[in-house]
VMD Tcl script that builds the backbone (N, CA, C; Angstrom):
set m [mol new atoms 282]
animate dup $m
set s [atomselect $m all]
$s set {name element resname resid chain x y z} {
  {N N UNK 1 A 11.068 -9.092 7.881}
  {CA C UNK 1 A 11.190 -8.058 6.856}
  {C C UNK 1 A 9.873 -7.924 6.095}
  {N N UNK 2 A 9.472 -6.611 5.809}
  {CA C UNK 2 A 8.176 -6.893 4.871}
  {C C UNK 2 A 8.522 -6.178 3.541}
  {N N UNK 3 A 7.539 -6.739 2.888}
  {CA C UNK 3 A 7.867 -6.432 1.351}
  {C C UNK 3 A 6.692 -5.554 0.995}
  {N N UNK 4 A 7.432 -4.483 0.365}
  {CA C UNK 4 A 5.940 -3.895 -0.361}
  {C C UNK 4 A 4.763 -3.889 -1.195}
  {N N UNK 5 A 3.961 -3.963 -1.038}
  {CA C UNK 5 A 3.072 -4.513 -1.716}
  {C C UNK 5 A 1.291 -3.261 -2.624}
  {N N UNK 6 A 0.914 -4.073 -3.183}
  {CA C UNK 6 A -0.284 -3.323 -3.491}
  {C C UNK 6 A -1.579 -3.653 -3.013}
  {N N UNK 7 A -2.697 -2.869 -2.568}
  {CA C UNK 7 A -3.530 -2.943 -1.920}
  {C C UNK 7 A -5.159 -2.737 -1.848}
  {N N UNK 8 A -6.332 -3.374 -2.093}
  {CA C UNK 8 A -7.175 -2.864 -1.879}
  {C C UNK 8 A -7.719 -3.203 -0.780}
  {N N UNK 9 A -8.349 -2.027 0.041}
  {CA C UNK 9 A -9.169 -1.645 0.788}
  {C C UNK 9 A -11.084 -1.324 1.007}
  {N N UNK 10 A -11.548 -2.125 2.335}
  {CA C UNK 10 A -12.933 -1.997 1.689}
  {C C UNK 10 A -13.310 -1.623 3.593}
  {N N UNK 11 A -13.412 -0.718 4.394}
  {CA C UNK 11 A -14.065 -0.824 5.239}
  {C C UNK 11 A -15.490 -1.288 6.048}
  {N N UNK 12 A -14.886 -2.114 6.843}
  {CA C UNK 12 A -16.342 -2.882 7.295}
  {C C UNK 12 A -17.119 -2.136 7.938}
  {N N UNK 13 A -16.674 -1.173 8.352}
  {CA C UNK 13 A -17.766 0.153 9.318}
  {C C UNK 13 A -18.706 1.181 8.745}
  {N N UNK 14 A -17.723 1.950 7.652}
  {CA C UNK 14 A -18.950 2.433 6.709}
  {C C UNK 14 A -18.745 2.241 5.778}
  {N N UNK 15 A -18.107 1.467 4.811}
  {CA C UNK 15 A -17.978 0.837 3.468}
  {C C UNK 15 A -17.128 1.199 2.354}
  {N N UNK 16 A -16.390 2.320 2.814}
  {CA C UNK 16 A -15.750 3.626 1.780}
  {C C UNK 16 A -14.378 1.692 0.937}
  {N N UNK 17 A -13.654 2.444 0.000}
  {CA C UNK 17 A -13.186 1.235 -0.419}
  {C C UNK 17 A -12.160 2.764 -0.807}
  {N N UNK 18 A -10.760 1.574 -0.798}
  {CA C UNK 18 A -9.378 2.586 -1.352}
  {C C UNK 18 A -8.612 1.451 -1.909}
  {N N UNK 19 A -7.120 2.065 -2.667}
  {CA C UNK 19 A -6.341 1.256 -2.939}
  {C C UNK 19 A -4.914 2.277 -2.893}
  {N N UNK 20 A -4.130 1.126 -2.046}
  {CA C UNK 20 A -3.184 1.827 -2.059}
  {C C UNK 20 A -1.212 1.128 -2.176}
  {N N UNK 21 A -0.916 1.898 -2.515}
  {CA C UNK 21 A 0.875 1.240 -3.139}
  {C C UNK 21 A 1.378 1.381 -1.652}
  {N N UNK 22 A 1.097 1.757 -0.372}
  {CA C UNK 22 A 1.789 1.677 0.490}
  {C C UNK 22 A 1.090 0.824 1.111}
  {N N UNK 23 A 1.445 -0.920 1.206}
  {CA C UNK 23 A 0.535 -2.300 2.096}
  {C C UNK 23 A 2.040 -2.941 2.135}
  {N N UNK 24 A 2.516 -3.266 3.290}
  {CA C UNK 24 A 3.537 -3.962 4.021}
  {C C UNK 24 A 3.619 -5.085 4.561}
  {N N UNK 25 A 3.686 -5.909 3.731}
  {CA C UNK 25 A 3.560 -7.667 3.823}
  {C C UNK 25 A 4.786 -8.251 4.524}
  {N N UNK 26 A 4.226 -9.752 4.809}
  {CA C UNK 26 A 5.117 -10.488 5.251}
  {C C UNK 26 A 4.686 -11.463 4.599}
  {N N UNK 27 A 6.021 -11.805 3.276}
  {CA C UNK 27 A 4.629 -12.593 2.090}
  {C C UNK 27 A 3.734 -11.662 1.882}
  {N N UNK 28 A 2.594 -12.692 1.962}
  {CA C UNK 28 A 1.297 -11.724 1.356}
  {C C UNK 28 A 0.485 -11.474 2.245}
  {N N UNK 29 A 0.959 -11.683 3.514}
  {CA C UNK 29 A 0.279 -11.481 5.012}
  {C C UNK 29 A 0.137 -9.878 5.256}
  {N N UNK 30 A -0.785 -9.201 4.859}
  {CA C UNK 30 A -0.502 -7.406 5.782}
  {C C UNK 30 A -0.032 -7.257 7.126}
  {N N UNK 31 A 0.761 -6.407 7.266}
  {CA C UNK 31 A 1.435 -6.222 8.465}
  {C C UNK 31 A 0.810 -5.292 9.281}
  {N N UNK 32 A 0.579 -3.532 8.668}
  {CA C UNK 32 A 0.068 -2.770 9.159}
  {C C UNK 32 A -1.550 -2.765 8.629}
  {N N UNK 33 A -2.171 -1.325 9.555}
  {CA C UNK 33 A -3.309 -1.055 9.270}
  {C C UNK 33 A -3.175 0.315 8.618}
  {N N UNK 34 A -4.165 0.697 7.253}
  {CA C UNK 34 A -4.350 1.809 7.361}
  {C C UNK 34 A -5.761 2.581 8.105}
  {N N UNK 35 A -6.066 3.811 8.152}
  {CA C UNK 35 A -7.338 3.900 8.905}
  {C C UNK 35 A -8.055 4.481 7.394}
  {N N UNK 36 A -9.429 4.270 7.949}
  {CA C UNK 36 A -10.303 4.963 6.630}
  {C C UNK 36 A -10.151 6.599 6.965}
  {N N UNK 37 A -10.358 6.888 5.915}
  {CA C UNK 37 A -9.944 8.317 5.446}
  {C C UNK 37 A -11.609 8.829 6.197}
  {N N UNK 38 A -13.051 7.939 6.390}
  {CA C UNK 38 A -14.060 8.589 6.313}
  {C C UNK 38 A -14.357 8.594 7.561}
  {N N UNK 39 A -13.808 7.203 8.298}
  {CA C UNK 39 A -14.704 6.688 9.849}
  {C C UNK 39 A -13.505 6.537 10.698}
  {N N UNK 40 A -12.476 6.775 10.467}
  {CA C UNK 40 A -11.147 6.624 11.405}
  {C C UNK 40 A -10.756 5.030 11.627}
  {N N UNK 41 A -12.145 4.094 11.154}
  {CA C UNK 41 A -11.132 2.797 11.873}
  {C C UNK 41 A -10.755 1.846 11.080}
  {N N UNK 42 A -9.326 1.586 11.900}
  {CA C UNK 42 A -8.232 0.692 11.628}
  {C C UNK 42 A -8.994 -0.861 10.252}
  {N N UNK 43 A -7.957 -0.387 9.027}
  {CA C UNK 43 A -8.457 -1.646 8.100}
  {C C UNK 43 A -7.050 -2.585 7.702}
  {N N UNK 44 A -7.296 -3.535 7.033}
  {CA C UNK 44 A -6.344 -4.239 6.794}
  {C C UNK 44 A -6.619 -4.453 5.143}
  {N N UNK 45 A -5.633 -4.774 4.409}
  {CA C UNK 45 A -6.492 -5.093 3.199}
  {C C UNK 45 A -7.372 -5.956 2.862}
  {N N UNK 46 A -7.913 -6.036 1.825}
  {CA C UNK 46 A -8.728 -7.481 1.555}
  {C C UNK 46 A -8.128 -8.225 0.417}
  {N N UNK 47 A -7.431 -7.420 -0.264}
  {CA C UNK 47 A -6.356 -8.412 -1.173}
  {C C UNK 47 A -5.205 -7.376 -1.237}
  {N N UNK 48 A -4.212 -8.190 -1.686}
  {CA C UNK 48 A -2.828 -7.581 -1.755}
  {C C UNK 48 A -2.026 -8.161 -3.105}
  {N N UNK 49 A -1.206 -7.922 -3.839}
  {CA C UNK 49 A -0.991 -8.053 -5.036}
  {C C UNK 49 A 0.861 -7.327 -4.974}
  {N N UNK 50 A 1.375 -8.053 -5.768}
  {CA C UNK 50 A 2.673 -7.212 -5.808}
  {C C UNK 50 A 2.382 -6.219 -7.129}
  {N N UNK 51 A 3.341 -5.451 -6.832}
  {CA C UNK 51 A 3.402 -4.342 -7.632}
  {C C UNK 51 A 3.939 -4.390 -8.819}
  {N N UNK 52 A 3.317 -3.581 -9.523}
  {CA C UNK 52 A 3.762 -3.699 -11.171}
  {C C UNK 52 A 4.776 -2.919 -11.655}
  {N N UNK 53 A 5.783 -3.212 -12.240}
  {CA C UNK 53 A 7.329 -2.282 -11.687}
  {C C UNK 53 A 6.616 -0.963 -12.891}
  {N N UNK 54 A 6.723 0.061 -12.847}
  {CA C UNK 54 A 6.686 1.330 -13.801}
  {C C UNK 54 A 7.147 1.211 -15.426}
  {N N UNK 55 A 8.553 0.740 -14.745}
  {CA C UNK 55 A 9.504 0.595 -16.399}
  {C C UNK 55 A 8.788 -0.790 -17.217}
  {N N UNK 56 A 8.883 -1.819 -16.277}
  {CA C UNK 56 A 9.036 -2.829 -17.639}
  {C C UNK 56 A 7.704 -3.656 -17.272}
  {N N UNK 57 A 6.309 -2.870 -16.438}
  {CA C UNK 57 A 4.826 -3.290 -16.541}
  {C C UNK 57 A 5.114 -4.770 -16.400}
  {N N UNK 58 A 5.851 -5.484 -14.975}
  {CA C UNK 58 A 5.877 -7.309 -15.284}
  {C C UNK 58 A 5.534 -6.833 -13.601}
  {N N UNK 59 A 4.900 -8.040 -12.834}
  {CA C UNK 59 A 4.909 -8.127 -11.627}
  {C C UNK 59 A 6.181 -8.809 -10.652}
  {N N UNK 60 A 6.798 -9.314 -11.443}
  {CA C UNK 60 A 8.512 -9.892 -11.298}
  {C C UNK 60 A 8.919 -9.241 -11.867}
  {N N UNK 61 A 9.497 -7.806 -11.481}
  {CA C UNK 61 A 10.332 -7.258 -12.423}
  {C C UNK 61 A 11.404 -7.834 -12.544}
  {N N UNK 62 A 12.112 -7.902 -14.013}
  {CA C UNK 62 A 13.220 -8.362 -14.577}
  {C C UNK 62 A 14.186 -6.971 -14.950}
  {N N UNK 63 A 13.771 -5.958 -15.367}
  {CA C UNK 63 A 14.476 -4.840 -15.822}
  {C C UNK 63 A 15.458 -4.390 -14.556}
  {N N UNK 64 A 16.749 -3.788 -15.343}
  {CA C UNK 64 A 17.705 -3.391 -14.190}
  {C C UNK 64 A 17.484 -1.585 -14.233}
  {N N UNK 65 A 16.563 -1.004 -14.732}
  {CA C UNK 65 A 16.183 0.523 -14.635}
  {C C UNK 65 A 15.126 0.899 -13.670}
  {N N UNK 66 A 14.699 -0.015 -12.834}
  {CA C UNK 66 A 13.942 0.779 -12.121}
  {C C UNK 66 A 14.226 -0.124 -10.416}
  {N N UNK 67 A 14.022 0.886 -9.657}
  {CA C UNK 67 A 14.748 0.883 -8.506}
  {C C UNK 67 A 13.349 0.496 -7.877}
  {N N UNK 68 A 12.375 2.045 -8.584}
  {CA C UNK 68 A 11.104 2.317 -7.313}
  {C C UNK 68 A 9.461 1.797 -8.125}
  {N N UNK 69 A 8.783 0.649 -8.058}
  {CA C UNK 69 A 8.021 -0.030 -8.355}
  {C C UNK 69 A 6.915 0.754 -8.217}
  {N N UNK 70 A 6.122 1.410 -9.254}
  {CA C UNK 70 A 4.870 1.903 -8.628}
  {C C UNK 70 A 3.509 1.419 -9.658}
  {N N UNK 71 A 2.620 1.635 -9.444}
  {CA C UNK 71 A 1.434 0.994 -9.498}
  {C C UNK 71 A -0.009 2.047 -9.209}
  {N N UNK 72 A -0.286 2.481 -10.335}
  {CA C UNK 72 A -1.714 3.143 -10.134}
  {C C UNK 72 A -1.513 4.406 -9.136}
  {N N UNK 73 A -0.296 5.039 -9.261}
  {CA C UNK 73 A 0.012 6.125 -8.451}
  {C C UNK 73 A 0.314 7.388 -9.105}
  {N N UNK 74 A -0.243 8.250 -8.097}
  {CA C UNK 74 A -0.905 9.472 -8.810}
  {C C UNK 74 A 0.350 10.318 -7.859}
  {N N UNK 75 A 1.355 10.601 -8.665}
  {CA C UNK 75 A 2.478 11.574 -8.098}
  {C C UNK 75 A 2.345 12.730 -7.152}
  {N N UNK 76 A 1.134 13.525 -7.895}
  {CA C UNK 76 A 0.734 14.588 -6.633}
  {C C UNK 76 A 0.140 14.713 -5.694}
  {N N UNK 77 A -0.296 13.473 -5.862}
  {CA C UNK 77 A -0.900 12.492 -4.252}
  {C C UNK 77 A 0.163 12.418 -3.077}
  {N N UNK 78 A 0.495 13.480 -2.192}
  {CA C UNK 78 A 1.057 12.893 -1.106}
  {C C UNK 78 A 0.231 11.768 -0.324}
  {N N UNK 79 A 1.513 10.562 -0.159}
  {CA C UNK 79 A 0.986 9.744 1.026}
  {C C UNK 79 A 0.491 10.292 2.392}
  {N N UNK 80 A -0.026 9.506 2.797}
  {CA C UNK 80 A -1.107 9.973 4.034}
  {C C UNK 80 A -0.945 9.354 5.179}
  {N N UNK 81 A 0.369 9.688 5.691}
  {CA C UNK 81 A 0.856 9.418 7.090}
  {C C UNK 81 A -0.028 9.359 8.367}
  {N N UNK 82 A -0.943 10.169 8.400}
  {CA C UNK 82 A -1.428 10.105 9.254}
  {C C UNK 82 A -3.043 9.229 9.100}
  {N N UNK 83 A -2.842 8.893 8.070}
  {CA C UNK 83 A -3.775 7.511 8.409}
  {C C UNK 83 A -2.915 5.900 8.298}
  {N N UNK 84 A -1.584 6.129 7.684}
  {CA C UNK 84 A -1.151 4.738 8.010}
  {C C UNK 84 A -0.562 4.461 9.279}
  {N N UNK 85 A -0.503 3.095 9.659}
  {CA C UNK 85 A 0.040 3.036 10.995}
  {C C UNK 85 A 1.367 2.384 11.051}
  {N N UNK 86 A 2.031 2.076 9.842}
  {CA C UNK 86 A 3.267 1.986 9.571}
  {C C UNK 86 A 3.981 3.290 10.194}
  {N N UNK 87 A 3.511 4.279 9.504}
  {CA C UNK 87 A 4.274 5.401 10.105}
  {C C UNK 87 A 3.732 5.785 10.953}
  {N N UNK 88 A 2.686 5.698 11.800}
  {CA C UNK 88 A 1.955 6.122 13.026}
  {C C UNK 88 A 3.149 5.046 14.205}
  {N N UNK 89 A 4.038 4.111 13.552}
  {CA C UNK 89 A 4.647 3.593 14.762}
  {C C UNK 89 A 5.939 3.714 14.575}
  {N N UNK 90 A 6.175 5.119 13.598}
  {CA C UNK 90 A 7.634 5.270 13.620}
  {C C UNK 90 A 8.841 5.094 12.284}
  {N N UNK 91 A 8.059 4.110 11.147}
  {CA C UNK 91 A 8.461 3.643 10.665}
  {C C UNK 91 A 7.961 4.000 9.398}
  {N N UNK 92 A 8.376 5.543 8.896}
  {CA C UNK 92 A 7.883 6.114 7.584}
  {C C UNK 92 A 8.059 5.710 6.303}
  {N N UNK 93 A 7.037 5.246 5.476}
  {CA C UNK 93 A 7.170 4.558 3.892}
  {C C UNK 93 A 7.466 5.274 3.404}
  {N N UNK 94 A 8.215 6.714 3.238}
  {CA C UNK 94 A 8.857 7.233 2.399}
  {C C UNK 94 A 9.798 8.342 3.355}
}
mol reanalyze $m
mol bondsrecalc $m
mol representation Tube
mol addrep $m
């Protein structure tokens, strides 16, 4: 099972750096790759962090009001399916 997690990103090919609320752990192991948005290739994170729940800002959330954990996310940001490979194998994060 993987757990969701938070993510930064630093590509070793041309250097671009991201962060993103969709990183799919096992533990704190990354599961998938996303690709860089600049050079196409496949990254993994370089750190991973759990997420900071919205409602009650704890990384263990304790609050019983929030379902969906988000973290440094910009709402009118659609996710970007076609650079993760979570959903490149079927298996869509939202």
């Amino acid at each position: 099972m993987s757990n969701r997690r938070y993510g930064y990103f630093e590509c070793d090919e041309c250097g671009s750096s991201w962060e993103s609320a969709h990183v799919y752990c096992d533990g704190f192991e990354p599961v998938y790759e996303q690709d860089c948005r600049t050079c196409d290739t496949p990254c993994l994170p370089i750190r991973v962090e759990k997420l900071i729940c919205s409602v009650c800002n704890e990384r263990d959330c304790i609050c019983t009001e929030c379902g969906e954990r988000e973290r440094n996310i910009d709402p009118s940001k659609a996710h970007r399916s076609d650079l993760c490979h979570k959903c490149q194998l079927g298996y869509p994060c939202q």
